[in-house]
ZAMAR-695335 format. One line per field, with one value per residue (C-alpha): residue in three letters; residue number from 1; x, y, z. Coordinates in steps of 0.25 Angstrom, whole numbers, plus 2048, in hexadecimal, padded with zeros to 3 digits. Example, Ala and Ser with C-alpha at 12.3 -4.5 7.8 and 13.67 -1.06 7.14 Angstrom:
BEGIN
type: Ala,Ser
seq: 1,2
xx: 831,837
yy: 7EE,7FC
zz: 81F,81D
END
This chain:
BEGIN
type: Unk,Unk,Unk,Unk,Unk,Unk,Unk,Unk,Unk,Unk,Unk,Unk,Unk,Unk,Unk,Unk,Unk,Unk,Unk,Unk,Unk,Unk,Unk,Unk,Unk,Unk,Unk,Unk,Unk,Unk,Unk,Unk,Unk,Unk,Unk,Unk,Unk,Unk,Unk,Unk,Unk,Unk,Unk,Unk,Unk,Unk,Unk,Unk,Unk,Unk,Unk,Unk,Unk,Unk,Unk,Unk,Unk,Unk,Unk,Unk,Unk,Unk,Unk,Unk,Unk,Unk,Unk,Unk,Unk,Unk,Unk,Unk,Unk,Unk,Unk,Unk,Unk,Unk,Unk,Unk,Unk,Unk,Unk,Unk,Unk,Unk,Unk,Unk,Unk,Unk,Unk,Unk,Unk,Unk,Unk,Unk,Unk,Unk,Unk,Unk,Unk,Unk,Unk,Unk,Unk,Unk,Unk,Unk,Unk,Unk,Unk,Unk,Unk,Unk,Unk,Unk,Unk,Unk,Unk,Unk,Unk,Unk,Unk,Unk,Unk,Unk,Unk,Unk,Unk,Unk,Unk,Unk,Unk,Unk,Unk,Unk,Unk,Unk,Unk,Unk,Unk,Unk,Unk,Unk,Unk,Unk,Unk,Unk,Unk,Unk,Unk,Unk,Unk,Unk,Unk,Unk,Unk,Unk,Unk,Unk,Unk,Unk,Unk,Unk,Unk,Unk,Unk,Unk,Unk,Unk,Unk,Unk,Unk,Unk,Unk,Unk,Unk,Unk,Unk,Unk,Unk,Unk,Unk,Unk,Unk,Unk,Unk,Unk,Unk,Unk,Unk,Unk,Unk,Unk,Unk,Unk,Unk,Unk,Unk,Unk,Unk,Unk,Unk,Unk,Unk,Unk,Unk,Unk,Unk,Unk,Unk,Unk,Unk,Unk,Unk,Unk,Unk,Unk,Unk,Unk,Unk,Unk,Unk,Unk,Unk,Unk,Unk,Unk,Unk,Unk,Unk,Unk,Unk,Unk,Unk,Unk,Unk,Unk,Unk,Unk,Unk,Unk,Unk,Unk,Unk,Unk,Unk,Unk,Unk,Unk,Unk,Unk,Unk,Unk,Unk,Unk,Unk,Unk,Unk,Unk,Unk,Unk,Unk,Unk,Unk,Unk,Unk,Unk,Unk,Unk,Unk,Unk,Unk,Unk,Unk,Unk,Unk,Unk,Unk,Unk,Unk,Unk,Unk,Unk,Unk,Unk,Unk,Unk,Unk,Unk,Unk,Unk,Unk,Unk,Unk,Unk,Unk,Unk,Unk,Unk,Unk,Unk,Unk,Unk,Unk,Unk,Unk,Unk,Unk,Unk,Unk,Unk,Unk,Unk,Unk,Unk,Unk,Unk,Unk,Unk,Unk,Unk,Unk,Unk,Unk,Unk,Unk,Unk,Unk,Unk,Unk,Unk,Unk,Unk,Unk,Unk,Unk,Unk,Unk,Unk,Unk,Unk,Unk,Unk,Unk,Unk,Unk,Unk,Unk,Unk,Unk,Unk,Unk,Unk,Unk,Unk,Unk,Unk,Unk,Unk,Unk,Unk,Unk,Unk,Unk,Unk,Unk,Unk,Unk,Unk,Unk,Unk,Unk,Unk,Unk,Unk,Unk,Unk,Unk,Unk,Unk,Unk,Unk,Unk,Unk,Unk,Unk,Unk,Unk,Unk,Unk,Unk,Unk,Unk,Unk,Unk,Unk,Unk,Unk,Unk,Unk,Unk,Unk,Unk,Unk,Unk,Unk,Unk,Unk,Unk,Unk,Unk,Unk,Unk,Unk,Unk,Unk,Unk,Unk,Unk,Unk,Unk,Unk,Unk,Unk,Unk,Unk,Unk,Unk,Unk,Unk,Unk,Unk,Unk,Unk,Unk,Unk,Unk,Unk,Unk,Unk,Unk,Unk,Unk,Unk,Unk,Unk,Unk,Unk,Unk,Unk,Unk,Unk,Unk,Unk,Unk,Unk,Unk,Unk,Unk,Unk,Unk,Unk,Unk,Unk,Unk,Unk,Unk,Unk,Unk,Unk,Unk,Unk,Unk,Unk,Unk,Unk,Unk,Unk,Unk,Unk,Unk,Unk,Unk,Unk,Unk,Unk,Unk,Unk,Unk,Unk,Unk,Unk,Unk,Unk,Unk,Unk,Unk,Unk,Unk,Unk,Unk,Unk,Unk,Unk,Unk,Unk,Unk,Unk,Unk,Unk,Unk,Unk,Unk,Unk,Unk,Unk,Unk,Unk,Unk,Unk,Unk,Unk,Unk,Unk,Unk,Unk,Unk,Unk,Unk,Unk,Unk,Unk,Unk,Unk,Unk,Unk,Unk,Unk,Unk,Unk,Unk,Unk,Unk,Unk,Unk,Unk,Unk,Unk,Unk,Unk,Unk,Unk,Unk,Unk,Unk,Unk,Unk,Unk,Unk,Unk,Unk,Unk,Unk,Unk,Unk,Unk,Unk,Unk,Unk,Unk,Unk,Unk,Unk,Unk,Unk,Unk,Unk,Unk,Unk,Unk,Unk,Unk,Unk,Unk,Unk,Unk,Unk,Unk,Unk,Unk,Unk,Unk,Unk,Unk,Unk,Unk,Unk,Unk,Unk,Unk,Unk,Unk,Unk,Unk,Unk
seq: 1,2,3,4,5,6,7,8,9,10,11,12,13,14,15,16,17,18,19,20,21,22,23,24,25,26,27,28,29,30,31,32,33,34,35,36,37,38,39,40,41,42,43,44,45,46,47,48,49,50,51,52,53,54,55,56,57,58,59,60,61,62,63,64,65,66,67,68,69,70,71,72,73,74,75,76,77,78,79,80,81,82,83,84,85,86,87,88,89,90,91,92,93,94,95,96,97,98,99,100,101,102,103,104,105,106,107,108,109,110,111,112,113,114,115,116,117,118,119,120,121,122,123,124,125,126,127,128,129,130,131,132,133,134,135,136,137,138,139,140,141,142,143,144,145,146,147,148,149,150,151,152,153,154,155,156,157,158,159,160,161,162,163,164,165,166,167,168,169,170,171,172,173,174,175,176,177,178,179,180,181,182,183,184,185,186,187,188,189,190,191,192,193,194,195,196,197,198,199,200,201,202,203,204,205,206,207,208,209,210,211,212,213,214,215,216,217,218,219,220,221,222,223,224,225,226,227,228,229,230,231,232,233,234,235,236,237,238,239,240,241,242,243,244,245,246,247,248,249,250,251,252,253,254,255,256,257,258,259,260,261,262,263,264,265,266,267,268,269,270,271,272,273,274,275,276,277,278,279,280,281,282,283,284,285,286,287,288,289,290,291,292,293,294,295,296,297,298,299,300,301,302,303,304,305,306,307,308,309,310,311,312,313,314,315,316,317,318,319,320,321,322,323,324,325,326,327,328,329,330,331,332,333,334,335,336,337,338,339,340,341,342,343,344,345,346,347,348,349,350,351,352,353,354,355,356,357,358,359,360,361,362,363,364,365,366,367,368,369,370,371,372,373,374,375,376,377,378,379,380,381,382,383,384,385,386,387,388,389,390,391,392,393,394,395,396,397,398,399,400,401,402,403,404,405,406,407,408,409,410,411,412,413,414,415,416,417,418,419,420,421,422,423,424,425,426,427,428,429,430,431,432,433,434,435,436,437,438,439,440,441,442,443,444,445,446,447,448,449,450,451,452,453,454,455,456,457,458,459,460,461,462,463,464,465,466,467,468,469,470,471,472,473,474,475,476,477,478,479,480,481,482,483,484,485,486,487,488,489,490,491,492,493,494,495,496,497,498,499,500,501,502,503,504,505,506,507,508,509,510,511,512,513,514,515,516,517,518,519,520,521,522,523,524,525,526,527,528,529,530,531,532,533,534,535,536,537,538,539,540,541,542,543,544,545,546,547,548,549,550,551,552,553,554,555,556,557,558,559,560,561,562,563,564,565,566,567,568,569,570,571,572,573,574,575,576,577,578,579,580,581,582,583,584,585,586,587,588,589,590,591,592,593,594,595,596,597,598,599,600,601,602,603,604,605,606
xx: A64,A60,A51,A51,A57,A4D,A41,A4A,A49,A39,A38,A3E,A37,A2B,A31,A30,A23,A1D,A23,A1D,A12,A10,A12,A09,9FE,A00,9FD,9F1,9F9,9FE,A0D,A11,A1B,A22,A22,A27,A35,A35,A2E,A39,A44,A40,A3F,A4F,A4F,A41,A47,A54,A4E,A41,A4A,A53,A47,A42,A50,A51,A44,A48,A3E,A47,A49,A3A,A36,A2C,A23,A21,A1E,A16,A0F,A1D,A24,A18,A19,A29,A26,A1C,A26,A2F,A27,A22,A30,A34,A28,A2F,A3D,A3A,A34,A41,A4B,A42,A44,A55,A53,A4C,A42,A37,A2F,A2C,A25,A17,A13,A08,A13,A19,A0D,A0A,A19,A19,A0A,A0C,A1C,A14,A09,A14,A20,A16,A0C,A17,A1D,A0D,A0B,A17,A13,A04,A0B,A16,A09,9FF,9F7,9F6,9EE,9E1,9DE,9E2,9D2,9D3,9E1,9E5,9DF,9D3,9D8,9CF,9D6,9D2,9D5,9D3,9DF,9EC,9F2,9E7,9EA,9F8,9F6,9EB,9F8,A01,9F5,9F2,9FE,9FB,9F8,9F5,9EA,9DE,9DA,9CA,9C6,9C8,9C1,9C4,9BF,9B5,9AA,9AA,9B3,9AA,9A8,9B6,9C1,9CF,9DC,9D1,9CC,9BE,9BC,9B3,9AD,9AF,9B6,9A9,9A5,9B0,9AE,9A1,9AC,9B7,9A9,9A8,9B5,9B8,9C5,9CB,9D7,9D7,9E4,9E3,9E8,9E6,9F5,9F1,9E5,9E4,9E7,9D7,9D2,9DB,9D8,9CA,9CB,9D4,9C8,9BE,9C5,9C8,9BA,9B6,9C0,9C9,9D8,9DE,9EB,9F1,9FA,A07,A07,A09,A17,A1A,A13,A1A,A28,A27,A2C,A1F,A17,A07,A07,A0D,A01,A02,9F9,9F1,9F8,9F4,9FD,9F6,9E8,9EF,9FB,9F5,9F6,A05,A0E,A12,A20,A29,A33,A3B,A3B,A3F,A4A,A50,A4F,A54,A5D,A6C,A6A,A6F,A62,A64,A58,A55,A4E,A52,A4D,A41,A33,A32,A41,A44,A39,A40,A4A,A45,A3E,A48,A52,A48,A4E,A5B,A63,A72,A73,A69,A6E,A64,A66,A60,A61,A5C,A67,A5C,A55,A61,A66,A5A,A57,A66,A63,A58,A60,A6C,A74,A6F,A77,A73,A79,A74,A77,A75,A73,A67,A62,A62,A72,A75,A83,A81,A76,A82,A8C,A82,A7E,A8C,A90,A85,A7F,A71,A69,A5B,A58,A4C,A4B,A43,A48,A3E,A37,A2A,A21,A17,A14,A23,A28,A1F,A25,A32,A38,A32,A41,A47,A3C,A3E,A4D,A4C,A42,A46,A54,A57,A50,A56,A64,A60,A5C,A68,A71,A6A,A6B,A7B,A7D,A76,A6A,A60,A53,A4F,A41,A3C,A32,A29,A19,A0B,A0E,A14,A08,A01,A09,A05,A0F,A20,A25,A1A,A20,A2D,A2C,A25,A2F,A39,A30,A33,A43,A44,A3C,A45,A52,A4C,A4B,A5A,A5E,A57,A65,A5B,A4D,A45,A36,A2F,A25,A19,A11,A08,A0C,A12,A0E,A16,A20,A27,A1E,A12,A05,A03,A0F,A09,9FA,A01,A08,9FB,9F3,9FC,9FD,9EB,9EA,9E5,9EA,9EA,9E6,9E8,9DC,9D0,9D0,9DF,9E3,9F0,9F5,9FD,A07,A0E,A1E,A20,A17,A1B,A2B,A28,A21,A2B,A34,A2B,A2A,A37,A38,A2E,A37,A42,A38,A33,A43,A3C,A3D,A39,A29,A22,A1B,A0E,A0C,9FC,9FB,9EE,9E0,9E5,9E1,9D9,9E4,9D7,9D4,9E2,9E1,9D4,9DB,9E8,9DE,9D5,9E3,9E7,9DC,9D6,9C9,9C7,9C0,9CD,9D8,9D2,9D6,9D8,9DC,9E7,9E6,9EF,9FE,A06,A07,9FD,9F0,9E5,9EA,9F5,9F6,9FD,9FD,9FE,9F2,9FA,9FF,9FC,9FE,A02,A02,A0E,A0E,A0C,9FF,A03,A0D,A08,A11,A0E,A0F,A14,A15,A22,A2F,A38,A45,A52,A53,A45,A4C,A5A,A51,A4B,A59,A5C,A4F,A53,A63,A5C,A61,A53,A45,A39,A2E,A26,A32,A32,A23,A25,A30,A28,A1C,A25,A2C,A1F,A13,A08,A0E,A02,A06,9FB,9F5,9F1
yy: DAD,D9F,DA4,DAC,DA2,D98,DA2,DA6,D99,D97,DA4,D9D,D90,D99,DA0,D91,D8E,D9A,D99,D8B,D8E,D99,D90,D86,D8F,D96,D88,D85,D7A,D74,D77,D74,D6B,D76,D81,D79,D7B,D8A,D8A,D84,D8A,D97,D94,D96,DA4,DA8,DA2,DAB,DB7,DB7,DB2,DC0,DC8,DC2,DC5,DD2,DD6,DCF,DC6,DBF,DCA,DC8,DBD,DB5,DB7,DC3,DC2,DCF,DD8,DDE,DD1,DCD,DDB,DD6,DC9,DD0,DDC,DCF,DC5,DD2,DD5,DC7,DC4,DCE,DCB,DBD,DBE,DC7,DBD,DB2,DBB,DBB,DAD,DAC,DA3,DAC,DA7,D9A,DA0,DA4,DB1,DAF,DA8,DB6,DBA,DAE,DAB,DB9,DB8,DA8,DAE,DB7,DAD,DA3,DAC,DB6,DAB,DA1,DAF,DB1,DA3,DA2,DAD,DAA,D9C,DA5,DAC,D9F,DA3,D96,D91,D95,DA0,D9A,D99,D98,D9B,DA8,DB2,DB7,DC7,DD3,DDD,DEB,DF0,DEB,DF2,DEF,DEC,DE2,DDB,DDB,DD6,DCB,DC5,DC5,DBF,DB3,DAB,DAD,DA5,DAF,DB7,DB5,DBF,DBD,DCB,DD9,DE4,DF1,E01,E01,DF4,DF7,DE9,DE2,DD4,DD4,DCD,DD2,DC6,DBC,DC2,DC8,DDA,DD7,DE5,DF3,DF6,DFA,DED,DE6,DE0,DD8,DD1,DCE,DC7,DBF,DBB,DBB,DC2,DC9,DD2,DDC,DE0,DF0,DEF,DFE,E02,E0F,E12,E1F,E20,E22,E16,E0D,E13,E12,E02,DFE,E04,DFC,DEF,DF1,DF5,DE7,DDF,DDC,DDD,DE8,DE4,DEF,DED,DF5,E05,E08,E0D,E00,DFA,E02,E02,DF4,DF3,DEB,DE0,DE1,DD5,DDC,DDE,DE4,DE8,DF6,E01,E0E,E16,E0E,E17,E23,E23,E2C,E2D,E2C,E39,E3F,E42,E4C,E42,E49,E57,E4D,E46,E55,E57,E4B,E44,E47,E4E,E4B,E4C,E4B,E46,E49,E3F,E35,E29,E2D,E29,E37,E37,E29,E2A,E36,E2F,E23,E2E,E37,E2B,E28,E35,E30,E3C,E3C,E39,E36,E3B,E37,E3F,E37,E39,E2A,E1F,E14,E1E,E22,E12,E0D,E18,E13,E07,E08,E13,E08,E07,E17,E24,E27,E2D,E2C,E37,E36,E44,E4D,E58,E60,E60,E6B,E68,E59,E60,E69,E5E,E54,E5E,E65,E55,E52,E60,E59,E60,E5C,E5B,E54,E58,E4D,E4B,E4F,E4E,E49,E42,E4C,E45,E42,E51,E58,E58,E54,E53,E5F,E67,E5C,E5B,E6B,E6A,E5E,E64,E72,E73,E67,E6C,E7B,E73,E6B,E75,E7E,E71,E71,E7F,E80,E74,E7A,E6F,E73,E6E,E6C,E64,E65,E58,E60,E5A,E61,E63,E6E,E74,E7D,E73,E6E,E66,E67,E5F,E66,E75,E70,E6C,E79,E7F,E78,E7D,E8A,E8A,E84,E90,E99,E91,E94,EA2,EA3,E9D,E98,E8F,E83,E80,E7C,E76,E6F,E65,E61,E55,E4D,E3E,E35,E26,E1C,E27,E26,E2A,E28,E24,E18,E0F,E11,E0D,DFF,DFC,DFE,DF7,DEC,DEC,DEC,DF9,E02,E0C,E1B,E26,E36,E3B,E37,E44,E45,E45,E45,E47,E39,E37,E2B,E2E,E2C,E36,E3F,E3E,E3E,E4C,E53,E51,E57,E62,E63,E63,E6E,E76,E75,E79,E85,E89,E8E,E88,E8C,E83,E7A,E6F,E69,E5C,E56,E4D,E4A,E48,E46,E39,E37,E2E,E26,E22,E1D,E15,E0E,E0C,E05,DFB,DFA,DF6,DEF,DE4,DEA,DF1,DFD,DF4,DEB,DF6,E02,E11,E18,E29,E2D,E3D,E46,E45,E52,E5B,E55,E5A,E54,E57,E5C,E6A,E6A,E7A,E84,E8D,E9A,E92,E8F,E86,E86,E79,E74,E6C,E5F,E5C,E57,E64,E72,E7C,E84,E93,E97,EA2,EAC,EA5,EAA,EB1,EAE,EB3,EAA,E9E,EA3,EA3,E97,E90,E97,E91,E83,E84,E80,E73,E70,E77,E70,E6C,E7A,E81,E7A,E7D,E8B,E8E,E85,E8F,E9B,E95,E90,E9A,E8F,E85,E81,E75,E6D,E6E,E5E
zz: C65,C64,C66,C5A,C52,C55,C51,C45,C3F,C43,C3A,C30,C32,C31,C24,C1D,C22,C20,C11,C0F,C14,C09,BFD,C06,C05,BF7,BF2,BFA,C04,BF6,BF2,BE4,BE2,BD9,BE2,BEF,BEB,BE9,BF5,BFD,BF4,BF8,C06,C05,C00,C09,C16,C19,C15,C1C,C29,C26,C24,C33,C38,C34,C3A,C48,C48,C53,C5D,C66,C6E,C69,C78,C77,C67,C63,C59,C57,C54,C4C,C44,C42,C3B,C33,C2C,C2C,C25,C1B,C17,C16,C0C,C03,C06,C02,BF2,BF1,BF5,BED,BE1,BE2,BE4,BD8,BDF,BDF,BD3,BDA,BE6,BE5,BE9,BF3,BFB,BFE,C02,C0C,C11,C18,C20,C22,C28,C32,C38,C3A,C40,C48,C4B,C53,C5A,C5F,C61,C69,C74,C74,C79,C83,C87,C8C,C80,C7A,C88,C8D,C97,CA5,CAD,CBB,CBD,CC5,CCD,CC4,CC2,CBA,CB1,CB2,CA3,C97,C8F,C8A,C97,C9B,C8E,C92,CA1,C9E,C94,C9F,CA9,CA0,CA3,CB2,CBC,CC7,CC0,CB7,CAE,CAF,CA6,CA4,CAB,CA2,CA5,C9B,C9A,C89,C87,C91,C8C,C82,C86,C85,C86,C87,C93,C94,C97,CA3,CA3,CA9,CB5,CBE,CBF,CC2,CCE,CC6,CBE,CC9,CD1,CC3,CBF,CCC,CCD,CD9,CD2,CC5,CC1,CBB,CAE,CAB,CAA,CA0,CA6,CAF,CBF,CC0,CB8,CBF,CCE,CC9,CC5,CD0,CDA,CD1,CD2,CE2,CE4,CDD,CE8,CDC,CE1,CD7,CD1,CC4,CBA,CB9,CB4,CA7,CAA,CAF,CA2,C98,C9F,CA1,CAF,CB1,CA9,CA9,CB1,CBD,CC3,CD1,CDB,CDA,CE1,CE8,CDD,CD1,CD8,CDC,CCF,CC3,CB5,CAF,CAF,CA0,CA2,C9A,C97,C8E,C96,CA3,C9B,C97,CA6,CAA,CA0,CA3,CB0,CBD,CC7,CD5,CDD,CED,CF5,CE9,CF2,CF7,CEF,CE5,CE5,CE0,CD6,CD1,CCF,CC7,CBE,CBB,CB8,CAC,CA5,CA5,CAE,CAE,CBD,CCB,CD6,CE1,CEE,CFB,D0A,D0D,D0A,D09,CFE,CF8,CF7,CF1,CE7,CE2,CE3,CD8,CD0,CCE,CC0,CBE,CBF,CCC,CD8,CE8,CF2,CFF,D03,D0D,D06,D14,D11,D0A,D08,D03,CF9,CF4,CF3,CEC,CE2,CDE,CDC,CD2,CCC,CCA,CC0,CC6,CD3,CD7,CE6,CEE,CFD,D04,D13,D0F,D1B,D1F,D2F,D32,D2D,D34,D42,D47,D3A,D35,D36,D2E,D23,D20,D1E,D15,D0D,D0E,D11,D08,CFD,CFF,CFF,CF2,CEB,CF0,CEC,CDC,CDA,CDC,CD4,CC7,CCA,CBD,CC3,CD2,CD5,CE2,CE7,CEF,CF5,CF4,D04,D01,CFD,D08,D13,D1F,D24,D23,D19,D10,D14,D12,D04,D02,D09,CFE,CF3,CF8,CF9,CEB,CE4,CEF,CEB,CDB,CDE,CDF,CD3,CC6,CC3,CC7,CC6,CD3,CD3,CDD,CDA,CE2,CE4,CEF,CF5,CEC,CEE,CF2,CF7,D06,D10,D06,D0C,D02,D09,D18,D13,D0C,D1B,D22,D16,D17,D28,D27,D29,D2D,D24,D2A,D23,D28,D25,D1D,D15,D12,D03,CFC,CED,CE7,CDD,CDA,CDC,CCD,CC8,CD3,CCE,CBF,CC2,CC9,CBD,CB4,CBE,CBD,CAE,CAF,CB7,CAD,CA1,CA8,CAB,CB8,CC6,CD4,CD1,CD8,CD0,CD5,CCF,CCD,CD7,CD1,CDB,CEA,CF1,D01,D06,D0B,CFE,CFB,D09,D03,CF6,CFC,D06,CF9,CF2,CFA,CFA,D09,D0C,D16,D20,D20,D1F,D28,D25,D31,D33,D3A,D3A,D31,D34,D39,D2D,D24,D1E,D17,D0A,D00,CF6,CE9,CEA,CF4,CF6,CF0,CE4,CD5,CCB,CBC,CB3,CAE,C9F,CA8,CAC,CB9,CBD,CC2,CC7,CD5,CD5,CE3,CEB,CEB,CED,CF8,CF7,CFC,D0A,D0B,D06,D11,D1E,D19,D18,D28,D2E,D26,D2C,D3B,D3E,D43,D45,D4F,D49,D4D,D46,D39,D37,D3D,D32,D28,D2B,D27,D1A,D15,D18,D11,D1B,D27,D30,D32,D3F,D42
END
């Protein structure tokens, strides 16, 4: 309060000088003696209404600091009404005739300069503007880009005394030779490893945030190949939400090479879906299912319910989600009669159904029973659960191992696949659809997380096969999909599909083992690759579709729908559930049964 009264009064120190300096100039620097009276008379009637017309239009609500276009748009609609507002109160005052009518004119331009020019003047002081650019202090640092965000980033650097902003490198070499915040546009991209040798820097910062996944792999991989140390600018998201300043600059990640271009979301249709609902969420602690979790609270649902076995997930998952309407279940999904309970109690209206089995090697073998009840009989008892609680919408997370499987977890999610269309068969009351997508990065049991530990341990970092290939998603992308899947679902009034996200071109996971060591600052020589032979159960490279399926697009660029073979009946479905009430198989029965259940099914040989 005592702020805006201080800059209250300069406005209206300014008012006075301003109006002086009106007559001052009318009279070519030479007041007559006659007209200095009228002049200061009226400053009485000229003063208090030019400071309620400043008032009025909240001149004193911003911070001088951050002074901007918009406040300097403020004091110009300001200073404009207030140059009509005054010859009117001058006239009731009958003190008009004594003013000369060029003063009008000047007051209101002379009003500006001083109000605006001491605002901009303040925070070109705030900002260091007012000294010369720092030489020789800070690590000497290229920007990739030339844009807004450049622009942006080189106003947060110049203050710094870590880093040196010693010119731009941009896509195009058109501005070569321009300068852009005082600092020159070295040139194009291609060559910039001539201009780190002459400026001598050793980093550049990618300050591309809109630019495409491509162009910002394909400067990244420029700038490594040049020896620079490549740090990036937060994403856009970041940017725009403002989670992050510009100036948090971070080191390039694997997911900023392997990320791709945003995800246009059918908001309002999600909101419909969403919004006011209870949703219940399986597996709510794990990587897919927590990130379900964050997305679907952004469309403001009546109620959470996360569904976890792990206490540690379950606990920190809370965690994150306190202060919301939110609640945590411990419960297995294996448990028919904790699925039943848990459902009758909270009558979710969409189920997001996430729990799952999902490392290939270590279900392959002696776990192999206990990965085709949990993915199988957990989804069977789920699926039972939301179809006798008048669940609307049921979403199962299912994996392109699915596809043509080679391995168990991979025939028991297809094996899931199967009993929600059977499950659907029986009843229309809700609508099942499974979604299918590759590895997600940065997800437990993610390849990414064990090359960092040996990167960081010297190596070497161990890689299957040198011909293996895998699609990746980044677990955002993944999760904001499957809801628009299951948005699609409700649009068609038509359930029992499976939905086959684009998981875009796949990746030689060698190549991602060059690019963390290039990444992380270490060449090939010094962080070896070594090969290690394919695990049990896996093959050199993942499908999105089965050999007897089809596709159809969906409105979304990045959703198709898969056209599988005939669904089974319910005696199918009943000597499923009699070969899953075994309290335990072997590993050679499991495959066996698996072999039966799903004819595409192959167990890989090595």
């Amino acid at each position: 309060m005592r702020r805006s009264a201080l800059i209250f009064l300069h406005d209206l120190t300014m008012v006075v000088l301003a109006w002086l300096g009106a007559y001052w100039l009318r009279f070519n620097l030479d007041i007559p003696v006659e007209f200095i009276h009228a002049m200061w008379s009226a400053l009485v009637v000229v003063i208090p209404v030019q400071g309620i017309v400043f008032y009025a239009f909240g001149l004193y609500r911003g911070l001088w600091r951050f002074a901007s276009v918009s406040d300097l748009k403020r004091i110009l609609i300001a200073c404009g009404v207030a140059a009509l507002a005054s010859p009117a109160a001058l006239v009731m005052a009958q003190q008009l005739s004594m003013v000369p009518r060029s003063v009008f004119i000047l007051d209101p331009l002379l009003l500006v300069l001083l109000m605006g020019g001491v605002r901009f003047t303040y925070r070109a002081w705030k900002d260091g503007h007012f000294f010369l650019r720092r030489t020789g202090v800070g690590t000497p640092v290229l920007i990739v880009g030339a844009g807004e965000t450049a622009m942006g980033l080189i106003k947060e650097l110049e203050p710094s005394r870590v880093w040196r902003v010693v010119g731009f490198v941009d896509a195009g070499s058109a501005q070569a030779g321009r300068q852009l915040g005082g600092v020159p546009i070295l040139g194009g991209l291609e060559s910039i490893g001539d201009h780190a040798q002459r400026s001598d820097a050793r980093h550049a910062i990618i300050a591309m945030p809109s630019a495409s996944v491509a162009e910002r792999r394909r400067a990244t991989e420029l700038a490594a190949a040049a020896g620079l140390s490549v740090l990036t600018v937060p994403s856009l998201d970041d940017l725009l939400t403002g989670r992050v300043a510009i100036s948090a600059i971070r080191k390039v990640e694997l997911e900023d090479l392997l990320g791709r271009d945003r995800i246009e979301l059918d908001e309002a249709g999600l909101q419909e879906l969403l919004a006011d609902k209870t949703v219940l969420v399986t597996g709510a602690g794990g990587s897919i299912g927590s990130e379900l979790c964050r997305q679907i609270a952004c469309f403001g649902p009546r109620k959470l319910v996360f569904l976890e076995q792990s206490e540690f997930a379950l606990y920190s998952i809370e965690q994150e989600f306190a202060g919301r309407s939110v609640d945590c279940v411990v419960g297995d999904v294996k448990d028919a009669a904790r699925m039943g309970t848990v459902f009758a109690e909270y009558r979710p209206d969409v189920v997001f159904h996430a729990a799952a089995y999902k490392h290939v090697p270590l279900m392959e073998c002696a776990n192999a029973w206990e990965a085709v009840r949990n993915n199988v009989q957990g989804t069977l008892n789920v699926a039972r659960a939301a179809l006798a609680n008048g669940t609307g919408e049921f979403v199962l997370i299912s994996t392109d191992k699915a596809v043509n499987p080679t391995n168990v977890m991979g025939a028991s999610k297809r094996l899931a696949e199967v009993v929600c269309q059977a499950v659907q068969a029986q009843s229309s009351a809700t609508r099942f659809v499974m979604v299918r997508f590759g590895n997600v990065l940065g997800s437990s049991g993610s390849v990414i997380p064990r090359f960092r530990e040996q990167i960081a341990k010297g190596g070497p970092v161990t890689v299957t096969h040198p011909d293996i290939i895998r699609y990746f998603m980044l677990i955002p992308e993944a999760a904001q999909l499957v809801l628009q899947a299951g948005l699609m679902a409700v649009r068609a009034a038509e359930g029992g599909r499976v939905f086959v996200l684009d998981m875009g071109e796949p990746v030689k996971i060698i190549d991602l083992a060059r690019d963390m060591i290039r990444l992380s600052g270490f060449s090939e020589d010094e962080i070896k690759i070594e090969f290690t032979g394919l695990r049990p159960g896996e093959k050199l490279y993942e499908e999105l579709l089965a050999d007897g399926e089809a596709t159809l697009p969906t409105p979304h660029p990045k959703l198709r729908i898969a056209r599988p073979s005939a669904v089974p009946d319910a005696a199918w479905l009943a000597e499923l559930e009699d070969w899953l009430a075994a309290p335990w198989r072997d590993q050679a029965e499991v495959k066996e049964g698996l072999r039966r259940w799903v004819p595409e099914y192959r167990p890989a040989t090595h």
